[in-house]
C-alpha positions as CSV (number, residue, x, y, z in Angstrom):
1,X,-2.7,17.8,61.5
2,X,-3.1,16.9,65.5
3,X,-0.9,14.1,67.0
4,X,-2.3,11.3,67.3
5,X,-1.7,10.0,71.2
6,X,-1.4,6.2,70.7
7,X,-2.6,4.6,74.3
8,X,-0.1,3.9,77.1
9,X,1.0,0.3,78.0
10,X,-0.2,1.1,81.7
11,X,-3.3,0.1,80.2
12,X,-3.2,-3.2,79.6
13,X,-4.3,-4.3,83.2
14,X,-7.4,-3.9,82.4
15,X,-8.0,-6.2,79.7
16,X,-6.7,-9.2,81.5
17,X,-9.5,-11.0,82.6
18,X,-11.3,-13.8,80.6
19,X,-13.9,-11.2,79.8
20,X,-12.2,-8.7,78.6
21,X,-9.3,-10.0,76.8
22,X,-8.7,-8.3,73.9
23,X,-8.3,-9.8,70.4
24,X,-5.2,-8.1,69.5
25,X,-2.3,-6.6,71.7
26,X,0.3,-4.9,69.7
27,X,3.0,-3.5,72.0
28,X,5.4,-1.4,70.6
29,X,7.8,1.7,72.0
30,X,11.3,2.5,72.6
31,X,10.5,0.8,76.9
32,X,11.8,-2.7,75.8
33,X,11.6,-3.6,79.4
34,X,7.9,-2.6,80.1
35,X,6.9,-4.4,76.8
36,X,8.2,-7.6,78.4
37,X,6.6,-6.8,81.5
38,X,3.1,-6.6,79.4
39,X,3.7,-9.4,77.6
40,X,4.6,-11.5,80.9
41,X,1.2,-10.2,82.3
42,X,-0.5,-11.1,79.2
43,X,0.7,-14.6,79.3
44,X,0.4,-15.1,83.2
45,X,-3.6,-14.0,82.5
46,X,-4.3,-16.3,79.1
47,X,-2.3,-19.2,80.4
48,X,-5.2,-20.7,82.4
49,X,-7.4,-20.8,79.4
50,X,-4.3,-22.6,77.4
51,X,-6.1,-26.5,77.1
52,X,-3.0,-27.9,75.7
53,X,0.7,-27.2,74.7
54,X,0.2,-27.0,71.3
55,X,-2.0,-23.9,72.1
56,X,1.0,-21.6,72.7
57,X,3.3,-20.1,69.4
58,X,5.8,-17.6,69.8
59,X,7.4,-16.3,67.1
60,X,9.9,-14.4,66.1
61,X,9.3,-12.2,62.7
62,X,11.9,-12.3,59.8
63,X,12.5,-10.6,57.2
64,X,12.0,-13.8,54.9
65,X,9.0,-14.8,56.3
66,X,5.5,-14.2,55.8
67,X,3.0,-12.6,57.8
68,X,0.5,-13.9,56.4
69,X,1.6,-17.7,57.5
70,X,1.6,-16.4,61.0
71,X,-2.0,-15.4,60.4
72,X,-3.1,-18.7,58.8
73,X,-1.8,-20.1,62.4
74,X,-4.3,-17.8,64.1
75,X,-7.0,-18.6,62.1
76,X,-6.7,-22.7,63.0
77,X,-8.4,-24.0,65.8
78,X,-6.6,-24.4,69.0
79,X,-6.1,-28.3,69.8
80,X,-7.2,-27.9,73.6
81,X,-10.6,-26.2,72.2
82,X,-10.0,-23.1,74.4
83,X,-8.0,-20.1,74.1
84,X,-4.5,-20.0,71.5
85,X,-1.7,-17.7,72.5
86,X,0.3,-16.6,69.7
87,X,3.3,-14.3,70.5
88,X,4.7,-12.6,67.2
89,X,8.0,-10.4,68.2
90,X,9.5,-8.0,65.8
91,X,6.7,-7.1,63.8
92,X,9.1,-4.7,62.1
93,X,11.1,-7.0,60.1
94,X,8.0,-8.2,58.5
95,X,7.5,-6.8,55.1
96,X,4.4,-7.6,54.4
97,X,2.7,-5.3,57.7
98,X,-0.2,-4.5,55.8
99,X,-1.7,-8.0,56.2
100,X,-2.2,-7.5,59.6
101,X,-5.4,-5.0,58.9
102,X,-7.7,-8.0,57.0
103,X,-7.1,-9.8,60.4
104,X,-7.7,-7.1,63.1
105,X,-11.3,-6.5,60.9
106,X,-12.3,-10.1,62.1
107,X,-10.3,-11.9,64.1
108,X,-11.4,-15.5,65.6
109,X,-12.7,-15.5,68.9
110,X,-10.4,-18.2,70.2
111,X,-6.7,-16.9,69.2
112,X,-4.7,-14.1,71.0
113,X,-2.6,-12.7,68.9
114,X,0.1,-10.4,71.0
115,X,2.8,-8.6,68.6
116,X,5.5,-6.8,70.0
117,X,7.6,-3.8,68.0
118,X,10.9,-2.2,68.6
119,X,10.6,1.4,68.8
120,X,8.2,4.1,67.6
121,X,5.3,4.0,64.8
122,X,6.4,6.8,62.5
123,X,2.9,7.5,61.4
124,X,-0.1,6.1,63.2
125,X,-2.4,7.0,60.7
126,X,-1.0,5.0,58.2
127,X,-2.4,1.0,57.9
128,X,-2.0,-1.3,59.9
129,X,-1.2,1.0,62.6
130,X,-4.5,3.1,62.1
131,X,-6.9,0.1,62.3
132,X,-5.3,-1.0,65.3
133,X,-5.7,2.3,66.9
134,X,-9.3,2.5,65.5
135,X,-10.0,-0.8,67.7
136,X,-8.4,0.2,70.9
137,X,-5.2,-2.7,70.9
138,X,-2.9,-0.6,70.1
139,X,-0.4,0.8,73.1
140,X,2.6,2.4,73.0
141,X,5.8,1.6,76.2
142,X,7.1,5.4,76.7
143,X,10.0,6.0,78.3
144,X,9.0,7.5,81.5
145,X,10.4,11.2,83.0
146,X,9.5,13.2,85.4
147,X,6.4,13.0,87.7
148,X,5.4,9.6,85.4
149,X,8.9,8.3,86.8
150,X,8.4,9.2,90.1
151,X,4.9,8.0,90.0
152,X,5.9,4.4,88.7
153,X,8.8,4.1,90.9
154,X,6.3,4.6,93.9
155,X,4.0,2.1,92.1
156,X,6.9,-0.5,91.6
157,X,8.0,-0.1,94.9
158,X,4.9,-0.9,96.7
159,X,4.2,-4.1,94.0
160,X,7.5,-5.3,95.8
161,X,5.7,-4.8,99.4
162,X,8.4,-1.7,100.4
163,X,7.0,1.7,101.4
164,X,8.5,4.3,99.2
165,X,7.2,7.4,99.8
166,X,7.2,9.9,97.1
167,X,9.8,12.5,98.1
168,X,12.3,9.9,98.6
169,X,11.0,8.6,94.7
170,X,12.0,12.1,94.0
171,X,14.8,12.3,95.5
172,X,16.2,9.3,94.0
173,X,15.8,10.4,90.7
174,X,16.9,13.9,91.4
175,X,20.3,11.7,91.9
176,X,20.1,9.0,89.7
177,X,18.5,11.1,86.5
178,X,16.1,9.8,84.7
């Protein structure tokens, strides 16, 4: 059986405009720092089509609670009558993760439903994982090495208005290790 490549986090950029926004963005990987940089991003982009407070959940999952309440929430109307932002972190301790496939079949048009996981899917293929591969909102926050390091320290660098060139990005991490 082939590995299934789950998509990069790098990705996410370009569904963040009211046209493209996605339904569904699970984030999960070993990268906690990119998955909060993605989920800042995500927020910064929805945020304008927030009509009210009340339109904006986060939540953290438990063990004791249900996913399927956190669900219900996405299915209700948001107050403002435009978008509704609901942040679900730790979609590991849920137990109940194979809820989550009824609701990536049909989701409403008006909720954003962003989920964040700690570390690796052990097998993609199995559900929810495979359904949320299937319709493209699942990506994955690698650890970056070697020429991807260099490559985002360049990036990074330049987001911040310095010029970096790329052998002194190399250089750098030829010192500092990855």
């Amino acid at each position: 059986m082939a590995k299934i490549q789950i998509p990069s986090i790098t990705e996410i950029s370009k569904y963040l405009s009211k046209e493209k926004f996605l339904p569904i963005y699970f984030l999960c990987g070993e990268d906690q720092y990119t998955i909060e940089l993605a989920v800042d991003a995500i927020e910064k982009a929805v945020t304008p089509f927030l009509l009210s407070d009340f339109d904006k959940e986060v939540i953290s999952g438990e063990k004791s609670q249900s996913l399927s309440q956190v669900l219900d929430l996405a299915f209700s109307f948001p107050f403002g009558g435009g978008k509704k932002l609901i942040l679900v972190k730790n979609f590991e301790k849920f137990s109940d993760k194979k809820e989550l496939a009824g609701f990536v079949k049909s989701p409403p048009e008006f909720t954003i439903l962003v989920i964040t996981q700690s570390g690796k899917i052990s097998d993609p293929s199995k559900e929810p994982y495979s359904i949320l591969l299937d319709r493209r909102v699942l990506f994955e926050a690698r650890i970056a090495t070697g020429e991807e390091l260099i490559d985002w320290l360049v990036k990074k660098a330049k987001q911040l208005g310095i010029n970096f060139p790329r052998d002194l990005a190399q250089l750098l991490a030829d010192i500092v290790g990855e």
